[in-house]
PDB file of N, CA, C and O in Angstrom:
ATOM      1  N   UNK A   1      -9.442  16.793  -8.808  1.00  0.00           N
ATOM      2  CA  UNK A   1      -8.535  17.262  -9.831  1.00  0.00           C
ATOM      3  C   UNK A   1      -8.686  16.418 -11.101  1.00  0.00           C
ATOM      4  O   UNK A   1      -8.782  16.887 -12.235  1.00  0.00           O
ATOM      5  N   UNK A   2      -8.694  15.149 -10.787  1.00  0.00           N
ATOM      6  CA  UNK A   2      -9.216  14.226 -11.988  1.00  0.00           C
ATOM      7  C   UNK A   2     -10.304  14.666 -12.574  1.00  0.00           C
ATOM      8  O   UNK A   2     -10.194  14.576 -13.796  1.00  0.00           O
ATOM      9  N   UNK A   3     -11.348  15.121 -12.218  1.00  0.00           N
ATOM     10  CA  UNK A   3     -12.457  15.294 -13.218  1.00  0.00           C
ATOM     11  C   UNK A   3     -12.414  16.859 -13.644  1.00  0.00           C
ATOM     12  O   UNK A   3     -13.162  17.363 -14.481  1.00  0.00           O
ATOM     13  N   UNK A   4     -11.742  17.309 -13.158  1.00  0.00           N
ATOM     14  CA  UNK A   4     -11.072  18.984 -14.052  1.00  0.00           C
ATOM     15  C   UNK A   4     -10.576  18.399 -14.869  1.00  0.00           C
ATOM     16  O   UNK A   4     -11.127  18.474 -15.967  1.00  0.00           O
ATOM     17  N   UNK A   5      -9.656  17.772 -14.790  1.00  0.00           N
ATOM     18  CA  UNK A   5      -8.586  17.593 -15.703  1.00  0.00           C
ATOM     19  C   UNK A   5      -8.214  16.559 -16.692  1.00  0.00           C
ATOM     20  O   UNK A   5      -7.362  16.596 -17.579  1.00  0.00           O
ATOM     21  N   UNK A   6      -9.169  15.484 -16.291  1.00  0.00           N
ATOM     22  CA  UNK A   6      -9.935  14.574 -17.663  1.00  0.00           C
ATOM     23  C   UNK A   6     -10.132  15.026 -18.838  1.00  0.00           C
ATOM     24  O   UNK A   6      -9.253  14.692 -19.632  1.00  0.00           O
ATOM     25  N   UNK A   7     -11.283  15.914 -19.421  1.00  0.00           N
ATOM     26  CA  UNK A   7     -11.483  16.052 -20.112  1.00  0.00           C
ATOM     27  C   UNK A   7     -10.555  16.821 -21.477  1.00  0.00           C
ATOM     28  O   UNK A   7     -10.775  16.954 -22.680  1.00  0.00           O
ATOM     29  N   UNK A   8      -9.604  17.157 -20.687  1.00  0.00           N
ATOM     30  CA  UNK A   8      -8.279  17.077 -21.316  1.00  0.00           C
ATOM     31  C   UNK A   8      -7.243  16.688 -21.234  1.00  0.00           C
ATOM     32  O   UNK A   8      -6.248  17.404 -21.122  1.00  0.00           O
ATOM     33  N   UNK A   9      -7.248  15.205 -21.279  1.00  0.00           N
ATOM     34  CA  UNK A   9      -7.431  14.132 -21.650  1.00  0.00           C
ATOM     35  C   UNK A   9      -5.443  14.233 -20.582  1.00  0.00           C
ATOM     36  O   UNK A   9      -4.465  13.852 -21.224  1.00  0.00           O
ATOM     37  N   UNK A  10      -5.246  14.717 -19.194  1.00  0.00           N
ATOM     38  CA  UNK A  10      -4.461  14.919 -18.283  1.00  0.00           C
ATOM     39  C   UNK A  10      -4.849  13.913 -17.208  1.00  0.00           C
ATOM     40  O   UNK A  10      -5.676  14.262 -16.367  1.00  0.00           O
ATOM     41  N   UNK A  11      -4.265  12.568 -17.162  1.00  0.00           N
ATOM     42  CA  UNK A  11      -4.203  12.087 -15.791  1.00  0.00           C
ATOM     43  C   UNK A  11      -3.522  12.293 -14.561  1.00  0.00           C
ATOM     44  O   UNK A  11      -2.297  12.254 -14.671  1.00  0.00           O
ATOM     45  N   UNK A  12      -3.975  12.505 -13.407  1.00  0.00           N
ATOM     46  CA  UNK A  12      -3.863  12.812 -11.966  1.00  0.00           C
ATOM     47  C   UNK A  12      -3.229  11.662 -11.441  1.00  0.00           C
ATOM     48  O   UNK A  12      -3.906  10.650 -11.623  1.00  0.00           O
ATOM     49  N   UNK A  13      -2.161  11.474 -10.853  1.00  0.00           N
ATOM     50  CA  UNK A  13      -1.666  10.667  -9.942  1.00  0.00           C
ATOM     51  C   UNK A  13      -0.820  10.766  -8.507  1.00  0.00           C
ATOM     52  O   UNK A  13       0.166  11.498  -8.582  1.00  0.00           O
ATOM     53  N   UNK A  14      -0.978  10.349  -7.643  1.00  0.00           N
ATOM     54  CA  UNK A  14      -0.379  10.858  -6.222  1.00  0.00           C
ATOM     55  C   UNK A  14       0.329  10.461  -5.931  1.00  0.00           C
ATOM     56  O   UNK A  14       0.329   9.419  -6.586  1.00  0.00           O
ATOM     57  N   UNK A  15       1.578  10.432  -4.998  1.00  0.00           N
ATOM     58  CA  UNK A  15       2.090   9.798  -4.420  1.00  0.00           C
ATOM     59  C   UNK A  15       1.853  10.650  -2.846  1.00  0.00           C
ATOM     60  O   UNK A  15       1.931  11.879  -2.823  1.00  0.00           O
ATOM     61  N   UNK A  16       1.542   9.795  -1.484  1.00  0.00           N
ATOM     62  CA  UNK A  16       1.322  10.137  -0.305  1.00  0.00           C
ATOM     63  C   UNK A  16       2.393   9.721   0.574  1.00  0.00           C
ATOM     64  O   UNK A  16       2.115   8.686   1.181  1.00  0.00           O
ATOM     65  N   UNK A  17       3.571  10.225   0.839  1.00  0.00           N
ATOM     66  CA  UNK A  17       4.684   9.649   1.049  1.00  0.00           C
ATOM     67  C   UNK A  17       4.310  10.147   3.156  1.00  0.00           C
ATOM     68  O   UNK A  17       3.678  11.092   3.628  1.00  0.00           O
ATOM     69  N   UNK A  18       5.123   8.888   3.909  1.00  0.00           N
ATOM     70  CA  UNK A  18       5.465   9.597   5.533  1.00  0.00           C
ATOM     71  C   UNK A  18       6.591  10.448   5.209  1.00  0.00           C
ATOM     72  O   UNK A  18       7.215  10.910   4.254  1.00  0.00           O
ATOM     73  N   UNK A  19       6.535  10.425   6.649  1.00  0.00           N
ATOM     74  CA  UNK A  19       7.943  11.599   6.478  1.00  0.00           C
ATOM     75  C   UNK A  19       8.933  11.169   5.672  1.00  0.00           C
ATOM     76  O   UNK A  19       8.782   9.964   5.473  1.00  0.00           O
ATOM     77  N   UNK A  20      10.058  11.685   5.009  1.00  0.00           N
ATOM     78  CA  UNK A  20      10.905  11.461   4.471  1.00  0.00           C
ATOM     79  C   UNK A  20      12.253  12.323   4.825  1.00  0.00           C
ATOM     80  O   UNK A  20      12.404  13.545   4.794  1.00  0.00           O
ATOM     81  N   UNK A  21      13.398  11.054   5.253  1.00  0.00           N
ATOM     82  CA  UNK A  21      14.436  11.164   5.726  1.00  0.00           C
ATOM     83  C   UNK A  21      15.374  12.189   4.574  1.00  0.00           C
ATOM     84  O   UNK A  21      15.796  11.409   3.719  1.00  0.00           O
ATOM     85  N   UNK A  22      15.795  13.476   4.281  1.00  0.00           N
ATOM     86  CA  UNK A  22      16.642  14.258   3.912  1.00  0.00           C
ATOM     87  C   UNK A  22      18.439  14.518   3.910  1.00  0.00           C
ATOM     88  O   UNK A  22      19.038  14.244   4.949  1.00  0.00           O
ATOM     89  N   UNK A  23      18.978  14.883   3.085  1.00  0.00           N
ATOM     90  CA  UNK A  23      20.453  15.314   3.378  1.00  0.00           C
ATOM     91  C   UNK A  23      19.957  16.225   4.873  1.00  0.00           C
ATOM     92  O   UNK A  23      19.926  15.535   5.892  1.00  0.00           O
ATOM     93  N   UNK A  24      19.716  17.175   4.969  1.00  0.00           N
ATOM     94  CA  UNK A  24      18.879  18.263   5.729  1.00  0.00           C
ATOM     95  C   UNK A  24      18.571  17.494   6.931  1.00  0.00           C
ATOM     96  O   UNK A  24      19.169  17.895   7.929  1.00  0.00           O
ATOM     97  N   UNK A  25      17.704  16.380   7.119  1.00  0.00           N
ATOM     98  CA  UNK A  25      17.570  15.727   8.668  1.00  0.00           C
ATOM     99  C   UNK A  25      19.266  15.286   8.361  1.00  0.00           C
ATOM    100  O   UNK A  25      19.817  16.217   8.949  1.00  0.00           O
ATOM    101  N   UNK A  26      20.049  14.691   7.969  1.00  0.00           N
ATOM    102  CA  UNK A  26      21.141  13.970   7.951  1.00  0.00           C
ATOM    103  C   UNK A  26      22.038  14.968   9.199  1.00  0.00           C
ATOM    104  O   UNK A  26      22.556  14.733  10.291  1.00  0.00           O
ATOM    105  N   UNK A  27      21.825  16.422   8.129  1.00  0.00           N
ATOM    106  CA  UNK A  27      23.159  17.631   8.618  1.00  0.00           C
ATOM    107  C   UNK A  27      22.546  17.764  10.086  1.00  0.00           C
ATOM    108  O   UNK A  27      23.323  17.327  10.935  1.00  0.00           O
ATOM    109  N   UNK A  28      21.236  18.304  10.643  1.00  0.00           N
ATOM    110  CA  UNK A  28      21.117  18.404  12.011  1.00  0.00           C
ATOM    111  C   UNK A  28      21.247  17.064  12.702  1.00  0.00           C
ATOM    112  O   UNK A  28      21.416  17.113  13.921  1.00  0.00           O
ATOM    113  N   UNK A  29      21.208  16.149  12.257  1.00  0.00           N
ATOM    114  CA  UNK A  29      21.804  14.905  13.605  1.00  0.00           C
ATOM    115  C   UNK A  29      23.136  14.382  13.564  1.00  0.00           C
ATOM    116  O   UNK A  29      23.757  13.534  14.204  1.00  0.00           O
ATOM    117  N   UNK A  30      23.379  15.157  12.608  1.00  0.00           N
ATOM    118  CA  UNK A  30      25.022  15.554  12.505  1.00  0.00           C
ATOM    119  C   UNK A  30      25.461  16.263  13.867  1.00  0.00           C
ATOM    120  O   UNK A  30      26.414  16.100  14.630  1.00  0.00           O
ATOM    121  N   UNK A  31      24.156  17.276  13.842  1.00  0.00           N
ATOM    122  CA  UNK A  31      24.630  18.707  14.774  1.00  0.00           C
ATOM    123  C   UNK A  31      24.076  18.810  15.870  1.00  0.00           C
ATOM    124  O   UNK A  31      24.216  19.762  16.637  1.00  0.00           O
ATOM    125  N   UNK A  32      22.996  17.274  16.156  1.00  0.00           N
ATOM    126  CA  UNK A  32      22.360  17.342  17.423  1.00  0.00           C
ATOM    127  C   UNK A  32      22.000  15.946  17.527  1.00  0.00           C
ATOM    128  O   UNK A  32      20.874  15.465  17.394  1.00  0.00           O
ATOM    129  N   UNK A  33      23.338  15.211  17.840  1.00  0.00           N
ATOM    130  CA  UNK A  33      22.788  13.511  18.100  1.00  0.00           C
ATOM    131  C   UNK A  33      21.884  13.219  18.659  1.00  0.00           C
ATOM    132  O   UNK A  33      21.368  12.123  18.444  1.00  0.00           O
ATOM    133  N   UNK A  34      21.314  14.180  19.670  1.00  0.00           N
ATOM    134  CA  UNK A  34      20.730  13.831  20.790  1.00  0.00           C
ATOM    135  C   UNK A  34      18.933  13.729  19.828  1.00  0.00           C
ATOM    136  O   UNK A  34      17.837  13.644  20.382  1.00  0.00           O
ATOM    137  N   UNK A  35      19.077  13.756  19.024  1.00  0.00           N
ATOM    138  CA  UNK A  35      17.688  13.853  18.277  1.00  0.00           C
ATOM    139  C   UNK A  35      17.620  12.227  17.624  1.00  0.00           C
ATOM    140  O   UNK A  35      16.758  11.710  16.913  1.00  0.00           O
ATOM    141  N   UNK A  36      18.349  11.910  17.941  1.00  0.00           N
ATOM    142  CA  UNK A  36      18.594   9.756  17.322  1.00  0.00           C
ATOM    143  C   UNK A  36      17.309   9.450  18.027  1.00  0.00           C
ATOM    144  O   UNK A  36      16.364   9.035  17.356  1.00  0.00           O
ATOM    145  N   UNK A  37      17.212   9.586  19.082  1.00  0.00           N
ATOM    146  CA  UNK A  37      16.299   8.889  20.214  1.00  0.00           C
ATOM    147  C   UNK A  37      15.025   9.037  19.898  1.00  0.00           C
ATOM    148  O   UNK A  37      14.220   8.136  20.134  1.00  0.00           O
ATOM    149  N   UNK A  38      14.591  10.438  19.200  1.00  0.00           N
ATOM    150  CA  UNK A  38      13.179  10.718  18.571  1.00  0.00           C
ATOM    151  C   UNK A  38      13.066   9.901  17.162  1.00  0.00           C
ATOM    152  O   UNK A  38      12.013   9.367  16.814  1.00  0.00           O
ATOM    153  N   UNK A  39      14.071   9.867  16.516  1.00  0.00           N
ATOM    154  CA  UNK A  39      14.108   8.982  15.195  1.00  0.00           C
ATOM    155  C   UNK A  39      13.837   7.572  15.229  1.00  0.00           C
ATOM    156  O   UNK A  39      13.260   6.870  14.398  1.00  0.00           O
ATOM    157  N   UNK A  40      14.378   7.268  16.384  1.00  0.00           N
ATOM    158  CA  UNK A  40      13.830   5.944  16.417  1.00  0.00           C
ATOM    159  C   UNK A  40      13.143   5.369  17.394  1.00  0.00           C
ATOM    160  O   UNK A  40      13.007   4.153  17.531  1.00  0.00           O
ATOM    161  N   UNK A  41      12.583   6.419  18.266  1.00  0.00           N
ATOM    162  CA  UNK A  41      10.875   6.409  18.823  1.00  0.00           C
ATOM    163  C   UNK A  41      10.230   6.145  17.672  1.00  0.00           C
ATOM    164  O   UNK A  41       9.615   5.079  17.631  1.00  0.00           O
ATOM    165  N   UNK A  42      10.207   7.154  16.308  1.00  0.00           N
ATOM    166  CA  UNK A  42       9.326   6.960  15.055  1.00  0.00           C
ATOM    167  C   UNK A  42       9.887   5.504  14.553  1.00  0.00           C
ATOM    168  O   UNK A  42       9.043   4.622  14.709  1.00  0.00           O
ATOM    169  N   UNK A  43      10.993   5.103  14.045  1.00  0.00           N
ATOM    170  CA  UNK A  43      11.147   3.842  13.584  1.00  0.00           C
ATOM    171  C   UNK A  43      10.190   2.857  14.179  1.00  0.00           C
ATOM    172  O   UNK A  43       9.540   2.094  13.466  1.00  0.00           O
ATOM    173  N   UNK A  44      10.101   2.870  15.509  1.00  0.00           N
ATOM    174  CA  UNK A  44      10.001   2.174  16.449  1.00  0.00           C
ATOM    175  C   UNK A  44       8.671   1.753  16.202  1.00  0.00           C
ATOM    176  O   UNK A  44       8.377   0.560  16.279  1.00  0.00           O
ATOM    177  N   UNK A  45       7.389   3.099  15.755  1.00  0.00           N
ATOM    178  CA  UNK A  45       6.491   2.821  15.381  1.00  0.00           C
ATOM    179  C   UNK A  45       5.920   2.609  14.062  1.00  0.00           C
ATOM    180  O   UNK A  45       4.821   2.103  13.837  1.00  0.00           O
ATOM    181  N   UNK A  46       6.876   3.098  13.089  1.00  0.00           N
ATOM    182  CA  UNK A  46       6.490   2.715  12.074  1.00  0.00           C
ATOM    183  C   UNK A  46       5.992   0.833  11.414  1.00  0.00           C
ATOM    184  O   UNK A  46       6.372  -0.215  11.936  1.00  0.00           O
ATOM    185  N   UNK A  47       5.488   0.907  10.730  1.00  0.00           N
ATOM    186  CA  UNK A  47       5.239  -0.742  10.469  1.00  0.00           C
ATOM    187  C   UNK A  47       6.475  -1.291   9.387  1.00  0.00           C
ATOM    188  O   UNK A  47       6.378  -2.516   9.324  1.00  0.00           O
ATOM    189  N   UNK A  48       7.285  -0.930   8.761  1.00  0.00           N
ATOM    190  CA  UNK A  48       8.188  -0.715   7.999  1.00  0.00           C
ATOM    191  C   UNK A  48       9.771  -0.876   9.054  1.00  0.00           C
ATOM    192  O   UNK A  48      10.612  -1.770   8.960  1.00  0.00           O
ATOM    193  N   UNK A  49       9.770  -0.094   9.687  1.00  0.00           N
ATOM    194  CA  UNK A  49      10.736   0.141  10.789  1.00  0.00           C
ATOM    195  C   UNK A  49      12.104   1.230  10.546  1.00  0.00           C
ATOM    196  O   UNK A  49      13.114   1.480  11.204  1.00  0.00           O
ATOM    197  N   UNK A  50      11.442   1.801   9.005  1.00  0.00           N
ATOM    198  CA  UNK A  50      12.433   2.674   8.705  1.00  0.00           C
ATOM    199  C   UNK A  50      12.029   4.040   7.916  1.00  0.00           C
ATOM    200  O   UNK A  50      10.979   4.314   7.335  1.00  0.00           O
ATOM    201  N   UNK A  51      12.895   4.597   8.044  1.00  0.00           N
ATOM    202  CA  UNK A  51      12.490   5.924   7.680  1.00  0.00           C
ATOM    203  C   UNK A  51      12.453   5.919   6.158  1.00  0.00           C
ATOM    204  O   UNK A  51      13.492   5.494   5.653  1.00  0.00           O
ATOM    205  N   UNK A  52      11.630   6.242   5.426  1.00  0.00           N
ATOM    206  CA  UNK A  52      11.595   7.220   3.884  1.00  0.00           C
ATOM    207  C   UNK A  52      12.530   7.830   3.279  1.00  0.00           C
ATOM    208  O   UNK A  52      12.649   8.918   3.843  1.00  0.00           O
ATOM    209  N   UNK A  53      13.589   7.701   2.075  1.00  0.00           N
ATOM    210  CA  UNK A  53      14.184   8.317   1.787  1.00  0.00           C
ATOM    211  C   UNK A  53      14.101   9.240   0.272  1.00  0.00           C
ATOM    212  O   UNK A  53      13.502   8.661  -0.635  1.00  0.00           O
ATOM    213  N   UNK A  54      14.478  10.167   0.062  1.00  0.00           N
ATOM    214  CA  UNK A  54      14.266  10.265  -1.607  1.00  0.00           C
ATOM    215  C   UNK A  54      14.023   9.051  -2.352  1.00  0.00           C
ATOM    216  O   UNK A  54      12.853   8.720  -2.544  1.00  0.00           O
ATOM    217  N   UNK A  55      14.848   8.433  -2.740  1.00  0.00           N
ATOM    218  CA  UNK A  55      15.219   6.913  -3.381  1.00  0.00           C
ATOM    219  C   UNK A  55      13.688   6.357  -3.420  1.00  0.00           C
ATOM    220  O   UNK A  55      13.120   6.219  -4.503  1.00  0.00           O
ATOM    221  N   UNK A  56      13.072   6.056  -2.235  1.00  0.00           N
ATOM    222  CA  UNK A  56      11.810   5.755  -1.871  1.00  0.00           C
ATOM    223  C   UNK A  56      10.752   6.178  -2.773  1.00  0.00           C
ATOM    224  O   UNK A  56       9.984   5.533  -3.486  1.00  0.00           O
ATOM    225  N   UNK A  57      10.942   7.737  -2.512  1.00  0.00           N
ATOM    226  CA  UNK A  57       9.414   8.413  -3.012  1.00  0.00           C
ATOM    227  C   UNK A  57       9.606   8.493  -4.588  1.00  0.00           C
ATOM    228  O   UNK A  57       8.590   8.501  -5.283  1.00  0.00           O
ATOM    229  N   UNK A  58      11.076   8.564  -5.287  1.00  0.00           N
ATOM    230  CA  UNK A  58      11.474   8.505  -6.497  1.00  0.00           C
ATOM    231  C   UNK A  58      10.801   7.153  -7.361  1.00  0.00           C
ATOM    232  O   UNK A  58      10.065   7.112  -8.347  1.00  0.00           O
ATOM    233  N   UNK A  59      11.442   6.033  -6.471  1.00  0.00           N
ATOM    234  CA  UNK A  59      10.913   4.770  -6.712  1.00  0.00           C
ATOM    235  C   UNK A  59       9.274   4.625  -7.254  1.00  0.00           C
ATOM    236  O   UNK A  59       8.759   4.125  -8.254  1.00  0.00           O
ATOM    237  N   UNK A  60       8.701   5.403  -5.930  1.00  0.00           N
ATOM    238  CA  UNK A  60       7.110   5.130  -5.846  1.00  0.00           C
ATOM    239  C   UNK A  60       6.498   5.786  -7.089  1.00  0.00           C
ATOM    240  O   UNK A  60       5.534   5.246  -7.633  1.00  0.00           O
ATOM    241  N   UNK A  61       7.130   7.175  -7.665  1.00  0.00           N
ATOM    242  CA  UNK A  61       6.895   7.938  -8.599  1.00  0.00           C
ATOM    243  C   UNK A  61       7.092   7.452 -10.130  1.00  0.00           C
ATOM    244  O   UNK A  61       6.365   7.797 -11.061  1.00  0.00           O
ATOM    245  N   UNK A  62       8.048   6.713 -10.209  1.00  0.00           N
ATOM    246  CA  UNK A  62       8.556   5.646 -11.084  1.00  0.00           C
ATOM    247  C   UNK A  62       7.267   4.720 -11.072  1.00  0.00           C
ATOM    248  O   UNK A  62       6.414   4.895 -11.942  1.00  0.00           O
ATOM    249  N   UNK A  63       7.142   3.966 -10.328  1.00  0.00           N
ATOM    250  CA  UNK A  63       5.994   2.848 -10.227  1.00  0.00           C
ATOM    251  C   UNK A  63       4.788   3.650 -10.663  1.00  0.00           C
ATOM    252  O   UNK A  63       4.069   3.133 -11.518  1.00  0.00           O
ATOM    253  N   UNK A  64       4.516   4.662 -10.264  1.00  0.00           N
ATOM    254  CA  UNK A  64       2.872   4.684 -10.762  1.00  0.00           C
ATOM    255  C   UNK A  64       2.907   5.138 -11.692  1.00  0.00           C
ATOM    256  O   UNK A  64       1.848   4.863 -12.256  1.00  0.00           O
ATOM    257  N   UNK A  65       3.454   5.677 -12.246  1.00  0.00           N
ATOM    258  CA  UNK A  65       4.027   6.443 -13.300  1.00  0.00           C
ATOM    259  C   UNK A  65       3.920   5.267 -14.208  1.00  0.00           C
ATOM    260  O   UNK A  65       2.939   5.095 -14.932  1.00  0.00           O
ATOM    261  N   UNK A  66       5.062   4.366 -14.156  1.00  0.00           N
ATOM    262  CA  UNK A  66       4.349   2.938 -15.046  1.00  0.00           C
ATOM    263  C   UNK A  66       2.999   2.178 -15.159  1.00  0.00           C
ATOM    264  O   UNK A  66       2.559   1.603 -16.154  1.00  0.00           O
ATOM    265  N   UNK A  67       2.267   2.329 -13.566  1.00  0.00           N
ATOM    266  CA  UNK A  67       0.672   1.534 -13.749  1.00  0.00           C
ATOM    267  C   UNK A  67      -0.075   2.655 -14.527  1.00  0.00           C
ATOM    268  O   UNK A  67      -1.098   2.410 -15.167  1.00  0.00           O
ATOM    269  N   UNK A  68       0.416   3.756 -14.453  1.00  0.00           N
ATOM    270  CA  UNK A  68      -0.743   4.671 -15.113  1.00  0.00           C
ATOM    271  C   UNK A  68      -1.064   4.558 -16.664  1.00  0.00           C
ATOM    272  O   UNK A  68      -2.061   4.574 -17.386  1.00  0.00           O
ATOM    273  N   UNK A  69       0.845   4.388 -16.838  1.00  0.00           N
ATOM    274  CA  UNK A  69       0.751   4.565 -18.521  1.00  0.00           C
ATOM    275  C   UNK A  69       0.360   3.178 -19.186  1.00  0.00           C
ATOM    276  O   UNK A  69      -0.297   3.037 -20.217  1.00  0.00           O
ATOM    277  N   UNK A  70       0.858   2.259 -18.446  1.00  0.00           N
ATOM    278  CA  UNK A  70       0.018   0.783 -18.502  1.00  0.00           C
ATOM    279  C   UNK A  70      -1.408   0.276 -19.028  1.00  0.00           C
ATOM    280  O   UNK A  70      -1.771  -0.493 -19.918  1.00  0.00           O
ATOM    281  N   UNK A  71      -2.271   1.338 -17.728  1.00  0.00           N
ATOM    282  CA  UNK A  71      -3.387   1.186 -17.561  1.00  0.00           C
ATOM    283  C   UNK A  71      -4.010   1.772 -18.641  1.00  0.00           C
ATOM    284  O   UNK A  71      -5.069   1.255 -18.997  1.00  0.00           O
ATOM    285  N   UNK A  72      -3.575   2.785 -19.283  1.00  0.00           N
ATOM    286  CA  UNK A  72      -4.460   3.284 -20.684  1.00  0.00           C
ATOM    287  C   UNK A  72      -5.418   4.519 -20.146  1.00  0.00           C
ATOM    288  O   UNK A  72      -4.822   5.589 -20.023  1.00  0.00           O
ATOM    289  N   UNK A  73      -6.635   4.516 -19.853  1.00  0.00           N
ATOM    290  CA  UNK A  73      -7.802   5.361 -19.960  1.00  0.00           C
ATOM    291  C   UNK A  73      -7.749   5.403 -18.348  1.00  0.00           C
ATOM    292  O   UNK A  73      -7.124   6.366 -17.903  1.00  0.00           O
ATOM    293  N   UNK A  74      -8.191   4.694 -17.588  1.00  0.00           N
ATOM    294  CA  UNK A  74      -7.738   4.642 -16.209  1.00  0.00           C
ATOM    295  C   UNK A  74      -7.002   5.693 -15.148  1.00  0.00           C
ATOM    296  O   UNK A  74      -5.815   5.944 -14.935  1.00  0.00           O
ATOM    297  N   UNK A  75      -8.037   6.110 -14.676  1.00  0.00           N
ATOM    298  CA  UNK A  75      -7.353   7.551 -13.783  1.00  0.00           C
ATOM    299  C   UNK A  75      -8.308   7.495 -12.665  1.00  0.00           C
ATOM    300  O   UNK A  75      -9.366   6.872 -12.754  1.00  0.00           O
ATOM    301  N   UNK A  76      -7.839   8.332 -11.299  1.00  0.00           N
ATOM    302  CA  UNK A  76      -6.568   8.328 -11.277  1.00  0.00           C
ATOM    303  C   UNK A  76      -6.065   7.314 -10.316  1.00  0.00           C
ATOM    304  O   UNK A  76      -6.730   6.531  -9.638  1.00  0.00           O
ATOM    305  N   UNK A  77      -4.505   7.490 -10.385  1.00  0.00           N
ATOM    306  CA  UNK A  77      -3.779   6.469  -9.378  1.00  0.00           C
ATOM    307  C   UNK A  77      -3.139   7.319  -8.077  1.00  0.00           C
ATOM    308  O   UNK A  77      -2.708   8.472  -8.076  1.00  0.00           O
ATOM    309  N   UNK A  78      -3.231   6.297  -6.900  1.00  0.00           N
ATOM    310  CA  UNK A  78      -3.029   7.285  -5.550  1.00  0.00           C
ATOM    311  C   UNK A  78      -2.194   5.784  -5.085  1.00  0.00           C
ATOM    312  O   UNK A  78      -2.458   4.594  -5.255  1.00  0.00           O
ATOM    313  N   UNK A  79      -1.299   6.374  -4.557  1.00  0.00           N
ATOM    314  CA  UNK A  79      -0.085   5.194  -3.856  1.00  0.00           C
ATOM    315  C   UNK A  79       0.152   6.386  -2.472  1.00  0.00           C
ATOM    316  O   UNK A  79       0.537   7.547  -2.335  1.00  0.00           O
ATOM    317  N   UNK A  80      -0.299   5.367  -1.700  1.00  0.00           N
ATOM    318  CA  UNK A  80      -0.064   5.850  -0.375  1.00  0.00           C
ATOM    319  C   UNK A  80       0.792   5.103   0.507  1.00  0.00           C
ATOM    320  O   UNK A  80       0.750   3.874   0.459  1.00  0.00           O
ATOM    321  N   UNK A  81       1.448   5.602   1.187  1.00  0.00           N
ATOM    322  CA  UNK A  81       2.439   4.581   1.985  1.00  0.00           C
ATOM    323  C   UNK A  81       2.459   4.262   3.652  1.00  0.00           C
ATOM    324  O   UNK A  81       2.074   5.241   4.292  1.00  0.00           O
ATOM    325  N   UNK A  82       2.692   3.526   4.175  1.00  0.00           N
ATOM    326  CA  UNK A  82       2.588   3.391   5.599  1.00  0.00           C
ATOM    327  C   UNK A  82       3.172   4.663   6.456  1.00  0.00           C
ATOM    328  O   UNK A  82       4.382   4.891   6.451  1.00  0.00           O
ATOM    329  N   UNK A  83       2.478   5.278   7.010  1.00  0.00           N
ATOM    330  CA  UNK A  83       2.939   6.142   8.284  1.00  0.00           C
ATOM    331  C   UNK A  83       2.891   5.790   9.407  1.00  0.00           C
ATOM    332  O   UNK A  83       3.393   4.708   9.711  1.00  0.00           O
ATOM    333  N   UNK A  84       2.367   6.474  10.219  1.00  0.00           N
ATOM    334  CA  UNK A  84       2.192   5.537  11.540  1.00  0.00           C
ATOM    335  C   UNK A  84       1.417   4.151  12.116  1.00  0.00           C
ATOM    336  O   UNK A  84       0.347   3.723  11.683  1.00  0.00           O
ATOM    337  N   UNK A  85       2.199   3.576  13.165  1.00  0.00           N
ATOM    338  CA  UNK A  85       1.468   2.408  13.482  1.00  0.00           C
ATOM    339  C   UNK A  85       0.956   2.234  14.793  1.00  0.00           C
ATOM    340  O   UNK A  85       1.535   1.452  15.547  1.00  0.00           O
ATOM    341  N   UNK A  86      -0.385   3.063  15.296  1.00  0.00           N
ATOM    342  CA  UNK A  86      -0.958   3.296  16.209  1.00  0.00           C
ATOM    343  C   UNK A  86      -1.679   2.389  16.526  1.00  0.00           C
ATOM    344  O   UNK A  86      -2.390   2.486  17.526  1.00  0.00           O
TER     345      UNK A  86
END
């Protein structure tokens, strides 16, 4: 996408977020506690030990968003984040 979109003069940047914790996951373990136990099977493996929230991926979007405009000519930027820890 960067080299489409270079030449007019559009930098590409990613953010690669894990799962990310929702109002939406919030309301079903509202409505099905019994789903805690899978949530934190995943905690469990994550390297972090916690789940992703908006706030998170907002944050991350914020941040590159600053190295990009920082960086000047420099493209593109990819921020990837820990998912699993196998």
């Amino acid at each position: 996408m960067a080299l489409e979109l270079g030449p007019n003069n559009i930098r590409v940047n990613t953010v690669s977020t894990t799962r990310v914790f929702t109002e939406k996951h919030h309301a079903k373990l509202k409505k099905e506690p019994q789903l805690e136990e899978g949530i934190k099977m995943f905690m469990d493996r994550h390297p972090l030990r916690k789940l992703a929230d908006l706030e998170d991926v907002v944050n991350a979007t914020l941040f590159i968003d600053r190295a990009s405009s920082d960086a000047g000519r420099k493209t593109p930027r990819e921020l990837i984040s820990a998912s699993w820890n196998e």
